[in-house]
PyMOL Python script that loads the backbone (N, CA, C, O; Angstrom):
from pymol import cmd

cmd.read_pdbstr("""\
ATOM      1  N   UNK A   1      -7.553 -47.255 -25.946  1.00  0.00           N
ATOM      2  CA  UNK A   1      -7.124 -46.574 -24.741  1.00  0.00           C
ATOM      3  C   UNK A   1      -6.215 -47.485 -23.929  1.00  0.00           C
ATOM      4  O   UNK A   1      -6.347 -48.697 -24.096  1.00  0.00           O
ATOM      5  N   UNK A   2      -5.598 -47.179 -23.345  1.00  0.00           N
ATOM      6  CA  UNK A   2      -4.369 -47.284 -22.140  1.00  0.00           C
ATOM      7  C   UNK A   2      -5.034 -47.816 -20.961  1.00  0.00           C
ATOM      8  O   UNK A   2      -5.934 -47.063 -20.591  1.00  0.00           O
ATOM      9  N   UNK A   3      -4.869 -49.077 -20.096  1.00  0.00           N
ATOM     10  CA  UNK A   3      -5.107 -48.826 -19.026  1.00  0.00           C
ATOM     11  C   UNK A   3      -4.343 -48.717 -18.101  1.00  0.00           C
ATOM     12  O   UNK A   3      -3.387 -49.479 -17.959  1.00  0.00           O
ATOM     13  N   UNK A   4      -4.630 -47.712 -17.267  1.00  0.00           N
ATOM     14  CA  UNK A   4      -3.808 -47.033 -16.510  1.00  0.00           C
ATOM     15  C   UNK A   4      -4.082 -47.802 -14.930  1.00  0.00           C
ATOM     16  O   UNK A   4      -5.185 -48.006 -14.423  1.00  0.00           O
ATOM     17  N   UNK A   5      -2.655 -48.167 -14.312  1.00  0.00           N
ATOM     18  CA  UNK A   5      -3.025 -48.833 -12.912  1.00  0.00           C
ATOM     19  C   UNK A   5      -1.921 -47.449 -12.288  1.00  0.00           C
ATOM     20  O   UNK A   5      -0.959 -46.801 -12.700  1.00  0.00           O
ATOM     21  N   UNK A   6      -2.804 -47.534 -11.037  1.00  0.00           N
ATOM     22  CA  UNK A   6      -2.550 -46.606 -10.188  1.00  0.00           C
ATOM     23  C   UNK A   6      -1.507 -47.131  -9.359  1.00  0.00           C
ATOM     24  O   UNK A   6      -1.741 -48.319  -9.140  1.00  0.00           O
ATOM     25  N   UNK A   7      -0.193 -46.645  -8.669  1.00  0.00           N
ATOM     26  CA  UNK A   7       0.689 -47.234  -7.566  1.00  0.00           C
ATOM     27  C   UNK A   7      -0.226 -47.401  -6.353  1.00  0.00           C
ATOM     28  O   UNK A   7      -0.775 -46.527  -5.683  1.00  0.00           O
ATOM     29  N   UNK A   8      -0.261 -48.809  -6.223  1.00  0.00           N
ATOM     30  CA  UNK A   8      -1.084 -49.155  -4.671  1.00  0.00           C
ATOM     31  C   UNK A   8      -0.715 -48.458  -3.631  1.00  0.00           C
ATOM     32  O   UNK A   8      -1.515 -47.954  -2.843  1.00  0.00           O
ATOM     33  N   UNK A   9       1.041 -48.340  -3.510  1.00  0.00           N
ATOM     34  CA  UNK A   9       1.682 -47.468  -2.403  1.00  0.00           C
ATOM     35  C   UNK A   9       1.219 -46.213  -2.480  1.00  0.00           C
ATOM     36  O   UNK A   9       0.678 -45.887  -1.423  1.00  0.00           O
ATOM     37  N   UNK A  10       1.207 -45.191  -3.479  1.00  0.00           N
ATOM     38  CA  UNK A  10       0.749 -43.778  -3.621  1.00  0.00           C
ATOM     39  C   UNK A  10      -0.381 -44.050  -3.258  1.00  0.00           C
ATOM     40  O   UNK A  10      -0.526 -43.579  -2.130  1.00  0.00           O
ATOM     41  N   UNK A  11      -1.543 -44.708  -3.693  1.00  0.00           N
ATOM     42  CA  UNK A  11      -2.585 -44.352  -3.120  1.00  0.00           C
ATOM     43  C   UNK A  11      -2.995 -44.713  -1.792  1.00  0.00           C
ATOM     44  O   UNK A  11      -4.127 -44.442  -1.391  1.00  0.00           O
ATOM     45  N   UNK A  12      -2.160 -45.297  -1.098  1.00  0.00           N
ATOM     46  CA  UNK A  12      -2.622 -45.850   0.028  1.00  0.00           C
ATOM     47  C   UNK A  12      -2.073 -44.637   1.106  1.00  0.00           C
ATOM     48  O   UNK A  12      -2.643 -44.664   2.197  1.00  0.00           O
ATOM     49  N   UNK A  13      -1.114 -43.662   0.942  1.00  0.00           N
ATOM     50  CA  UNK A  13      -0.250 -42.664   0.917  1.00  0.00           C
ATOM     51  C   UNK A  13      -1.210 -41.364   0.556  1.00  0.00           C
ATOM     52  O   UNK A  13      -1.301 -40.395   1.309  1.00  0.00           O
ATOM     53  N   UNK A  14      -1.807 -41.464  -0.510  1.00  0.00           N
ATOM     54  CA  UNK A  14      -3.076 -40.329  -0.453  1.00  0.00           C
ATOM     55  C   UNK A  14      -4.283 -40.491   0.624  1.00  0.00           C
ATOM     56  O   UNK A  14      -4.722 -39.575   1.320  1.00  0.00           O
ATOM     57  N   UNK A  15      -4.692 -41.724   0.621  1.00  0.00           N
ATOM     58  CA  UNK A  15      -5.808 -42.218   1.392  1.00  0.00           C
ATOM     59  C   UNK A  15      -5.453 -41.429   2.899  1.00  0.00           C
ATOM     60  O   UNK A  15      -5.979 -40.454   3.435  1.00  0.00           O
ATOM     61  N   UNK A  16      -4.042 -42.529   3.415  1.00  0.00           N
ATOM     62  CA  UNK A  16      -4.221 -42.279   4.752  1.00  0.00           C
ATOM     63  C   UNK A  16      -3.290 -40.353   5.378  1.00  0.00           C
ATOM     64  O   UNK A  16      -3.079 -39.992   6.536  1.00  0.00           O
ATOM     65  N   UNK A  17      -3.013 -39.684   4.231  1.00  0.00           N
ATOM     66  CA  UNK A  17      -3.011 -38.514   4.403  1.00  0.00           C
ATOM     67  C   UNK A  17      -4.436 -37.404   4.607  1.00  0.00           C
ATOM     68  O   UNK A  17      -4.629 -36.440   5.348  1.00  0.00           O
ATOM     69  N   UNK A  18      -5.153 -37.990   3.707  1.00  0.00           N
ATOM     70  CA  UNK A  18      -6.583 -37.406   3.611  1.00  0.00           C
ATOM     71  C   UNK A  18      -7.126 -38.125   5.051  1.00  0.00           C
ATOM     72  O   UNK A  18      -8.338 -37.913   5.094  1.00  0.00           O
ATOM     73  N   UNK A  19      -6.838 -38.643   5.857  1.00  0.00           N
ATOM     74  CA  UNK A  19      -7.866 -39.529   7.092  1.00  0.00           C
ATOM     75  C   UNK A  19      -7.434 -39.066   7.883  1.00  0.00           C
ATOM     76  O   UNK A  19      -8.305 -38.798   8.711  1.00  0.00           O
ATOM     77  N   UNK A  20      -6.060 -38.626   8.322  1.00  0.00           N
ATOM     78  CA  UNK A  20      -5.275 -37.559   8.941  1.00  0.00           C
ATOM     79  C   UNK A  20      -5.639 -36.193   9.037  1.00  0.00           C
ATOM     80  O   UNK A  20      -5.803 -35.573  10.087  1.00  0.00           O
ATOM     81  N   UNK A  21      -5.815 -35.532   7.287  1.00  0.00           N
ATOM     82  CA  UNK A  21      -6.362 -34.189   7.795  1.00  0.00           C
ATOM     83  C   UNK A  21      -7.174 -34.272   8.204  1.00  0.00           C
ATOM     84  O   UNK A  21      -7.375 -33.319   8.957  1.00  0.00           O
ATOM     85  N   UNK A  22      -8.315 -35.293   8.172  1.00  0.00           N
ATOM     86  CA  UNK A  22      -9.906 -34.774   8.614  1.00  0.00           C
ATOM     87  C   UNK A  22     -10.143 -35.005   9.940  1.00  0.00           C
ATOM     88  O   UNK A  22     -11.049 -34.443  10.556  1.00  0.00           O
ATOM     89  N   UNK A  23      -9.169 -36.023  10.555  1.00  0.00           N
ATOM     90  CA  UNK A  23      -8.711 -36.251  11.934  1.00  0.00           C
ATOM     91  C   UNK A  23      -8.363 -34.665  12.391  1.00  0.00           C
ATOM     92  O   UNK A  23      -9.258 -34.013  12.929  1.00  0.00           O
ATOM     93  N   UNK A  24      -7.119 -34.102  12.175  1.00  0.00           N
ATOM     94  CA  UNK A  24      -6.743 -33.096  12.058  1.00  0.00           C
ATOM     95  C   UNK A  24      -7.849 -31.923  12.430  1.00  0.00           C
ATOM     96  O   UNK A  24      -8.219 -31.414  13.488  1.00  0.00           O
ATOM     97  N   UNK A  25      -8.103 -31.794  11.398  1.00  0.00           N
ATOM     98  CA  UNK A  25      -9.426 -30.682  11.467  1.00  0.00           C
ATOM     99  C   UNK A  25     -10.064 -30.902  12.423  1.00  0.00           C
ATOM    100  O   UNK A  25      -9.893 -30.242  13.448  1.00  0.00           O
ATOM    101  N   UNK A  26     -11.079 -32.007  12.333  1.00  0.00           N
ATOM    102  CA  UNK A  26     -12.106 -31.952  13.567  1.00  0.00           C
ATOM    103  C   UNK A  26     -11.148 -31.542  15.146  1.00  0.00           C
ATOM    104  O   UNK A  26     -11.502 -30.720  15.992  1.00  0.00           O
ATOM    105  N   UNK A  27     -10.123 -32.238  15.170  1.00  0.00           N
ATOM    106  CA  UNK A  27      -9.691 -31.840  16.763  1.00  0.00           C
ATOM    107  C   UNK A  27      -9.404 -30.216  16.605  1.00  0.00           C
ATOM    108  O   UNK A  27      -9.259 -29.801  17.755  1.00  0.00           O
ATOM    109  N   UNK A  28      -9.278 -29.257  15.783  1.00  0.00           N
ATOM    110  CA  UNK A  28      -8.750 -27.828  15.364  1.00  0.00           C
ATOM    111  C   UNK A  28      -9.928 -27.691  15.851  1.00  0.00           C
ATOM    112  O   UNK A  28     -10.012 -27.329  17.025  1.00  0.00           O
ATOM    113  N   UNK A  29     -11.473 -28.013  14.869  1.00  0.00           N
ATOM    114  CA  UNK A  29     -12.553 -27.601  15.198  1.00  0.00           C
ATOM    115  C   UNK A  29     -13.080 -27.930  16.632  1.00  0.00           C
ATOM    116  O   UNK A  29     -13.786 -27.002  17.028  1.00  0.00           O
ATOM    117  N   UNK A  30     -12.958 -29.069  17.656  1.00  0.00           N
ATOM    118  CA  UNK A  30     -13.034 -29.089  18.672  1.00  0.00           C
ATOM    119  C   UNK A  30     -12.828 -28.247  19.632  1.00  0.00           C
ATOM    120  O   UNK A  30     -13.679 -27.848  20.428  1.00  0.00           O
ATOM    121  N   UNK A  31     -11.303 -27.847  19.577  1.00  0.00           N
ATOM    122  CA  UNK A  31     -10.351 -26.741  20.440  1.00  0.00           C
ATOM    123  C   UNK A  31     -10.959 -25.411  19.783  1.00  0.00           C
ATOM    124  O   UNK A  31     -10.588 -24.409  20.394  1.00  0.00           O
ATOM    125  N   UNK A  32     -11.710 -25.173  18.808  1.00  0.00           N
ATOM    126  CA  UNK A  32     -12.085 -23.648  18.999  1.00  0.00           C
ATOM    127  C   UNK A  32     -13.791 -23.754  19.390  1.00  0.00           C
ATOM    128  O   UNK A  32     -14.376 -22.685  19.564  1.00  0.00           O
ATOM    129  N   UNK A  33     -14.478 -24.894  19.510  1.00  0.00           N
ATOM    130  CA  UNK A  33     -15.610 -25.036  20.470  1.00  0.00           C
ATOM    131  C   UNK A  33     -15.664 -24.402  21.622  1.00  0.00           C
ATOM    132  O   UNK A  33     -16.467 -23.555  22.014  1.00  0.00           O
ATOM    133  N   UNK A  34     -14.528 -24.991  22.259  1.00  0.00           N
ATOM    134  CA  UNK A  34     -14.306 -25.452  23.407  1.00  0.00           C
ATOM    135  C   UNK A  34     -14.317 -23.449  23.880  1.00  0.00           C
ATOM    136  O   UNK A  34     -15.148 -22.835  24.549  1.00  0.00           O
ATOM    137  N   UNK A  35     -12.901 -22.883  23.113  1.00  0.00           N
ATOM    138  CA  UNK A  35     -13.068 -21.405  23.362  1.00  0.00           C
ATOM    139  C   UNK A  35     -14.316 -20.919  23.405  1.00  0.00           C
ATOM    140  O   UNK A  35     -14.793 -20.483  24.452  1.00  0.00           O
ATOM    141  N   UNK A  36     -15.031 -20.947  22.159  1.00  0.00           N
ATOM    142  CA  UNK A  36     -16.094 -20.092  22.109  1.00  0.00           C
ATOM    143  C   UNK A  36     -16.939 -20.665  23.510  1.00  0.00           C
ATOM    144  O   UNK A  36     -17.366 -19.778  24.249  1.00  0.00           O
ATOM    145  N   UNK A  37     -17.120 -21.649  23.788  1.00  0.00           N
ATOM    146  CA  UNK A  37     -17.887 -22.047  24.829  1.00  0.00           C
ATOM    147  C   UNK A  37     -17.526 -21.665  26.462  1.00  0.00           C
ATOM    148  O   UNK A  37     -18.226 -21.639  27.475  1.00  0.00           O
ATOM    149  N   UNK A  38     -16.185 -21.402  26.222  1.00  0.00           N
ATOM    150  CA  UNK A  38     -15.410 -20.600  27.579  1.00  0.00           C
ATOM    151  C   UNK A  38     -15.438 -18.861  27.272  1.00  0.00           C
ATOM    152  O   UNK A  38     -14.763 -17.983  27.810  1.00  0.00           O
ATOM    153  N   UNK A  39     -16.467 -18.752  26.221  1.00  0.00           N
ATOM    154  CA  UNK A  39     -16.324 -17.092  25.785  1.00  0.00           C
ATOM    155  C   UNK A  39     -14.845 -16.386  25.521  1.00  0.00           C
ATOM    156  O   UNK A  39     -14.558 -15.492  26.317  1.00  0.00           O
ATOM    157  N   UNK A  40     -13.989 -16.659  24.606  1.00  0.00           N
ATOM    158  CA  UNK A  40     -13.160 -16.314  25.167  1.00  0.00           C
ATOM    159  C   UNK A  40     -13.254 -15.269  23.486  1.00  0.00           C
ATOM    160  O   UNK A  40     -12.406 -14.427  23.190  1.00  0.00           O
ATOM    161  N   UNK A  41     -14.195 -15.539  22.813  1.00  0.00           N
ATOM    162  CA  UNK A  41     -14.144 -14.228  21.903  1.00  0.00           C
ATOM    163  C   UNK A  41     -14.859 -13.168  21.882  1.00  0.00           C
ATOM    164  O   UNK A  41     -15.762 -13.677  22.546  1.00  0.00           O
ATOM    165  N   UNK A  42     -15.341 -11.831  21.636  1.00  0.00           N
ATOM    166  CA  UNK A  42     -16.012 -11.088  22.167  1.00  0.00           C
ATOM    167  C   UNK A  42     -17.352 -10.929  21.092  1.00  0.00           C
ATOM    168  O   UNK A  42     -18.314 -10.183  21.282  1.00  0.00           O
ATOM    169  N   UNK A  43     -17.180 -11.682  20.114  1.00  0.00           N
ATOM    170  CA  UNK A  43     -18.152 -11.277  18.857  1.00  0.00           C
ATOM    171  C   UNK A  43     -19.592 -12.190  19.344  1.00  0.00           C
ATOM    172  O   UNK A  43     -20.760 -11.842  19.176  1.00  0.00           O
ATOM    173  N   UNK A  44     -19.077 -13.477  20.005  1.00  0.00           N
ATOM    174  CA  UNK A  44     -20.138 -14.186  20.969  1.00  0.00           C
ATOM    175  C   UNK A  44     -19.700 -14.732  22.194  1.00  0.00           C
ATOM    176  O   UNK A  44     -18.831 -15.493  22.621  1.00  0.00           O
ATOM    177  N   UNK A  45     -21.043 -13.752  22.761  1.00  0.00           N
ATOM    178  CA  UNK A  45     -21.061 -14.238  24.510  1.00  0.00           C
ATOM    179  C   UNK A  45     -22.377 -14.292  24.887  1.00  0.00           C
ATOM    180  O   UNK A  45     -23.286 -13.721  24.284  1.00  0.00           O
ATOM    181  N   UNK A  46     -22.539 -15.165  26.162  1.00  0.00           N
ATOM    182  CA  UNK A  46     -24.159 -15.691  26.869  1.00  0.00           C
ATOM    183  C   UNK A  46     -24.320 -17.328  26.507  1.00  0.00           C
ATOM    184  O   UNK A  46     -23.810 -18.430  26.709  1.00  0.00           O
ATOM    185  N   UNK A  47     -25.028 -16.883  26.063  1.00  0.00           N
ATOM    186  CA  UNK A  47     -26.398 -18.156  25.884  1.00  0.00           C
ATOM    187  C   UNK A  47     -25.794 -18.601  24.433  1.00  0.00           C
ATOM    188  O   UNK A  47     -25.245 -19.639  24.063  1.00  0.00           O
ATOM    189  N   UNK A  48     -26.107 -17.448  23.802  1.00  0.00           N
ATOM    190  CA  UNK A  48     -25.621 -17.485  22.178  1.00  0.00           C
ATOM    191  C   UNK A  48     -23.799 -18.460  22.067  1.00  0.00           C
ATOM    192  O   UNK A  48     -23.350 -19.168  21.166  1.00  0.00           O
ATOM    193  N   UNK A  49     -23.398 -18.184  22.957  1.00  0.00           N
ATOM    194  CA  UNK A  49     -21.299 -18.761  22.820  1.00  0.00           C
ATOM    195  C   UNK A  49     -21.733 -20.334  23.611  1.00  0.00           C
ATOM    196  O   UNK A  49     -20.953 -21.285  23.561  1.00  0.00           O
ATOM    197  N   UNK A  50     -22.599 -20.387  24.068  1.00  0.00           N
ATOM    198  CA  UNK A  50     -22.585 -21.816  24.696  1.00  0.00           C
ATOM    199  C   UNK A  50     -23.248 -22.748  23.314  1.00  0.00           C
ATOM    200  O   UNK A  50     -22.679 -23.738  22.854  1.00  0.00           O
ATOM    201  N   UNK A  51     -24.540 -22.195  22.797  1.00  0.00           N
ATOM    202  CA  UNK A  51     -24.890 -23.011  21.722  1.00  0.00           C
ATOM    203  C   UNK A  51     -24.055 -23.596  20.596  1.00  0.00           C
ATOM    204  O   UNK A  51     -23.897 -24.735  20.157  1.00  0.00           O
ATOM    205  N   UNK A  52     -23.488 -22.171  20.238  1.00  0.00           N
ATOM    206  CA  UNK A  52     -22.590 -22.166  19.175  1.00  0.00           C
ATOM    207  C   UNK A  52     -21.538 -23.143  19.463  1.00  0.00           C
ATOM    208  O   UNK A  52     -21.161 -24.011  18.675  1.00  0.00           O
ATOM    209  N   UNK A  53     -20.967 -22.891  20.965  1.00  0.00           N
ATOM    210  CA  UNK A  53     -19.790 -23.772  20.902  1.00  0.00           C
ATOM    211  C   UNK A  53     -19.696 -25.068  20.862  1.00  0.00           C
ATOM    212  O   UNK A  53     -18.787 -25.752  20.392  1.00  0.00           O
ATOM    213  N   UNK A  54     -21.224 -25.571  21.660  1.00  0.00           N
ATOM    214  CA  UNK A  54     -21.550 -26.961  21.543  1.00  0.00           C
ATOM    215  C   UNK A  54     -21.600 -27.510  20.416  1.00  0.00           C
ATOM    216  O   UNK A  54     -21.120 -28.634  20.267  1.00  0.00           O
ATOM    217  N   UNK A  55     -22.361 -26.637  19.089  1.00  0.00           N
ATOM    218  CA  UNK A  55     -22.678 -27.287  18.063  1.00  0.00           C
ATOM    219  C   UNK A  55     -20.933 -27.690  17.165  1.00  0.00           C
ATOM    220  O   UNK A  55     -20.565 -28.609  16.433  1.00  0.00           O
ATOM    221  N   UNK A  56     -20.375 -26.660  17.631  1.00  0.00           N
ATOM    222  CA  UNK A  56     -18.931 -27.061  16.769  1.00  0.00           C
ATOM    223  C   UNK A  56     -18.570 -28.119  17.533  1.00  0.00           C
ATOM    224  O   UNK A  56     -18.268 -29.114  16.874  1.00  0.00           O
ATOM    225  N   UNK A  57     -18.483 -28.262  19.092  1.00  0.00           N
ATOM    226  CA  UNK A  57     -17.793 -29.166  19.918  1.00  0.00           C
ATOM    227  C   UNK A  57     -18.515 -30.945  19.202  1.00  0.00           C
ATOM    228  O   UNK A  57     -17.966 -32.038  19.337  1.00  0.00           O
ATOM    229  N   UNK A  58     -19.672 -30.693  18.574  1.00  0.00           N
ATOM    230  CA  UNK A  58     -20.267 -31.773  18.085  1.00  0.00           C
ATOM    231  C   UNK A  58     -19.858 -31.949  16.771  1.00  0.00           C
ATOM    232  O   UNK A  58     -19.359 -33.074  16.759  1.00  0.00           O
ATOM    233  N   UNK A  59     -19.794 -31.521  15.770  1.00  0.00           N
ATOM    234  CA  UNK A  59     -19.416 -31.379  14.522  1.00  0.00           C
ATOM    235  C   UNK A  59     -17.567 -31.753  14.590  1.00  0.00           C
ATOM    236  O   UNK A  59     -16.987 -32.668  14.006  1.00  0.00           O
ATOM    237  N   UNK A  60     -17.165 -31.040  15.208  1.00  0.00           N
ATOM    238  CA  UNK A  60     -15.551 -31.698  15.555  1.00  0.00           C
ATOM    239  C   UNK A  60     -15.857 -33.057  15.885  1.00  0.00           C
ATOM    240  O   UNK A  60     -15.743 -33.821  14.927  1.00  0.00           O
ATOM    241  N   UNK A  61     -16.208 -33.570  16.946  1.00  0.00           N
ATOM    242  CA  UNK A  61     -15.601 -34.811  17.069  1.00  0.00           C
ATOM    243  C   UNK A  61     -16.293 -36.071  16.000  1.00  0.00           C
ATOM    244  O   UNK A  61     -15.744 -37.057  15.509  1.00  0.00           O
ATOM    245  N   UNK A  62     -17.616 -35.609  15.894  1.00  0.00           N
ATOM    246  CA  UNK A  62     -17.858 -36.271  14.542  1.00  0.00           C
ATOM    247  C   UNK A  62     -16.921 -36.733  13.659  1.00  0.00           C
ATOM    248  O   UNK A  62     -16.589 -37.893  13.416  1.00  0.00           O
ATOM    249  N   UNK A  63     -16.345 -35.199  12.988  1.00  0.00           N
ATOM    250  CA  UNK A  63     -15.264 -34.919  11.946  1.00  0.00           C
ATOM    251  C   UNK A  63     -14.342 -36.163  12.320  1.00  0.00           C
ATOM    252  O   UNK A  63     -14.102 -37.070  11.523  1.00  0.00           O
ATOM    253  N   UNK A  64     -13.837 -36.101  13.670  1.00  0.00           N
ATOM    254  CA  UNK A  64     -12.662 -36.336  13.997  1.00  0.00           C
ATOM    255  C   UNK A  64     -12.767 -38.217  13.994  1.00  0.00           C
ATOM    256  O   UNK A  64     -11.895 -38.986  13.589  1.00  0.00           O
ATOM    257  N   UNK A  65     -14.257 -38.608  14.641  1.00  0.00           N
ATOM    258  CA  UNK A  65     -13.967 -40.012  15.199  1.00  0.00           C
ATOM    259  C   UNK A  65     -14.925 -40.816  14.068  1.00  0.00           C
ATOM    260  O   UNK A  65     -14.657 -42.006  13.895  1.00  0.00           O
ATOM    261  N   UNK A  66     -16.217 -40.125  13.157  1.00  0.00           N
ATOM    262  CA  UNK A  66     -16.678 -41.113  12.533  1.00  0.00           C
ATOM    263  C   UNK A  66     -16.873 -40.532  10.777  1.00  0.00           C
ATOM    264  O   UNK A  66     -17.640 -41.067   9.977  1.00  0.00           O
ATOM    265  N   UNK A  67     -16.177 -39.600  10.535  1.00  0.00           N
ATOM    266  CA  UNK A  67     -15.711 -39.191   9.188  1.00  0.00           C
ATOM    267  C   UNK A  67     -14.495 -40.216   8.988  1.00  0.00           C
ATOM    268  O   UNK A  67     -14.864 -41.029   8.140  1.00  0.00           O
ATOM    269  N   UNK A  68     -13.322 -40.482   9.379  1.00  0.00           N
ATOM    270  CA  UNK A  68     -12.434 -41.420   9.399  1.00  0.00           C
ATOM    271  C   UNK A  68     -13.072 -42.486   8.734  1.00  0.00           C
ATOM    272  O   UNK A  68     -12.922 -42.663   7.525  1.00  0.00           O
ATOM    273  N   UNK A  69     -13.897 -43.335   9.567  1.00  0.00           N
ATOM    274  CA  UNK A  69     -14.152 -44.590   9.485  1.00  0.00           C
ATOM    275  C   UNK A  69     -15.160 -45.433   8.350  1.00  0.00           C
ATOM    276  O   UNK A  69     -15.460 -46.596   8.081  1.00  0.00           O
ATOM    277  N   UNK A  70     -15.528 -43.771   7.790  1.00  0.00           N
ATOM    278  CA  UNK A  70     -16.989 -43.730   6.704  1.00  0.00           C
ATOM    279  C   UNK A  70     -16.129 -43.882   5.585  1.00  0.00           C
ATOM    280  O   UNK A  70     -16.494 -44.662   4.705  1.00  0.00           O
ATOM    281  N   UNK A  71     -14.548 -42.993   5.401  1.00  0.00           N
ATOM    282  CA  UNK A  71     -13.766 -42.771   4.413  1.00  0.00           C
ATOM    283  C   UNK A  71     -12.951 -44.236   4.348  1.00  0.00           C
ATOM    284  O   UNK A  71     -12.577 -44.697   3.269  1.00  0.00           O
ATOM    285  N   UNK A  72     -12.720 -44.906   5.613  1.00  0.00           N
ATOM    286  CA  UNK A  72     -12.180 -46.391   5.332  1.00  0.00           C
ATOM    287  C   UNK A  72     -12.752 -48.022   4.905  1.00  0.00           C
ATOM    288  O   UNK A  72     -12.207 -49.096   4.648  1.00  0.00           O
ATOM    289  N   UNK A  73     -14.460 -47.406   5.016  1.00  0.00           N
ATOM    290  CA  UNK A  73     -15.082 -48.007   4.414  1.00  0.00           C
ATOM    291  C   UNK A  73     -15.447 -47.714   3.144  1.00  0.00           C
ATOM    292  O   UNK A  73     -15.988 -48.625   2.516  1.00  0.00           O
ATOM    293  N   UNK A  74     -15.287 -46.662   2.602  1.00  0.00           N
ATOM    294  CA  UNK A  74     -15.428 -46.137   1.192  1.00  0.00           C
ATOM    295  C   UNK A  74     -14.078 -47.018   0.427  1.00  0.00           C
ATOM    296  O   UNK A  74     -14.281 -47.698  -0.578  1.00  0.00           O
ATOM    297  N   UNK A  75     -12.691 -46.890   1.064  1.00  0.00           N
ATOM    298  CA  UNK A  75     -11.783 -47.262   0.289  1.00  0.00           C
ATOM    299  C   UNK A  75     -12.080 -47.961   0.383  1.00  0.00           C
ATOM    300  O   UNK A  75     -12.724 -47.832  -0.658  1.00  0.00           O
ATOM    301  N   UNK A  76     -12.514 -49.479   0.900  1.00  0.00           N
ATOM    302  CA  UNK A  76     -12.640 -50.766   0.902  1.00  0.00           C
ATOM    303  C   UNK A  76     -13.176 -51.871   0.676  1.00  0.00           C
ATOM    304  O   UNK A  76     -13.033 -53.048   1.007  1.00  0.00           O
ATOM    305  N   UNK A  77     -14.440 -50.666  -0.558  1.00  0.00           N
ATOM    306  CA  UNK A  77     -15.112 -51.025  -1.068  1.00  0.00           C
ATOM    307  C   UNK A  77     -14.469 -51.363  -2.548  1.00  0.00           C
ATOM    308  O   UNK A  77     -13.836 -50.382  -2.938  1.00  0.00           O
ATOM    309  N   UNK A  78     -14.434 -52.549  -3.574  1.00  0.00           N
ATOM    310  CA  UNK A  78     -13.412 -52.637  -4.685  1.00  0.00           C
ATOM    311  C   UNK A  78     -14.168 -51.472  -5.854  1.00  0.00           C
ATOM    312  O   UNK A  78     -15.288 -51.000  -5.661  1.00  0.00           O
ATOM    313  N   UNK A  79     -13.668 -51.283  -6.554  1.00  0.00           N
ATOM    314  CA  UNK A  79     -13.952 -49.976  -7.860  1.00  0.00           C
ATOM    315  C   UNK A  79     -15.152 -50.881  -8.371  1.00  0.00           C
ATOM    316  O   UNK A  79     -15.594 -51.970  -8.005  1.00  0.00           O
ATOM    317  N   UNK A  80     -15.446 -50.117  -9.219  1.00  0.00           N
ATOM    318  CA  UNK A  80     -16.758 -50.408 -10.067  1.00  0.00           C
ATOM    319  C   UNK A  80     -16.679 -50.451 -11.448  1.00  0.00           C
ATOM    320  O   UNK A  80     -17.687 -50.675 -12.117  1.00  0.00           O
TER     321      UNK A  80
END
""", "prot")
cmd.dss("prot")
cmd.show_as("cartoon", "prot")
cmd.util.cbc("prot")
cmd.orient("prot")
């Protein structure tokens, strides 16, 4: 078999594209917390649009501030 080396640049180029979307996302998922928690959809309102919205408003910034940092310690760990 072949061994195959990967371009350090491409992957460093995949890496920090993938750390971006998930950055990305969580703030998307934040900003529609935030709605549901201002009721601003009609499918949930009360008690029920405040829970809900909190739990996304939590799950976003998670996403956003310590998914990142789990994925930059994953890369930086050497292969196996």
């Amino acid at each position: 078999m072949t061994d195959y080396q990967p371009d350090p640049e491409k992957v460093a180029r995949q890496r920090h594209f993938a750390i971006g979307l998930f950055r990305l996302s969580g703030a998307f998922i934040v900003m529609f917390g935030f709605l549901v928690l201002m009721q601003r959809f009609s499918w949930v309102q009360g008690n029920k649009a405040k829970a809900m919205g909190a739990i996304f408003v939590v799950v976003g910034l998670f996403q956003f501030m310590v998914v990142p940092r789990l994925m930059l310690a994953l890369f930086k760990r050497p292969p196996q």
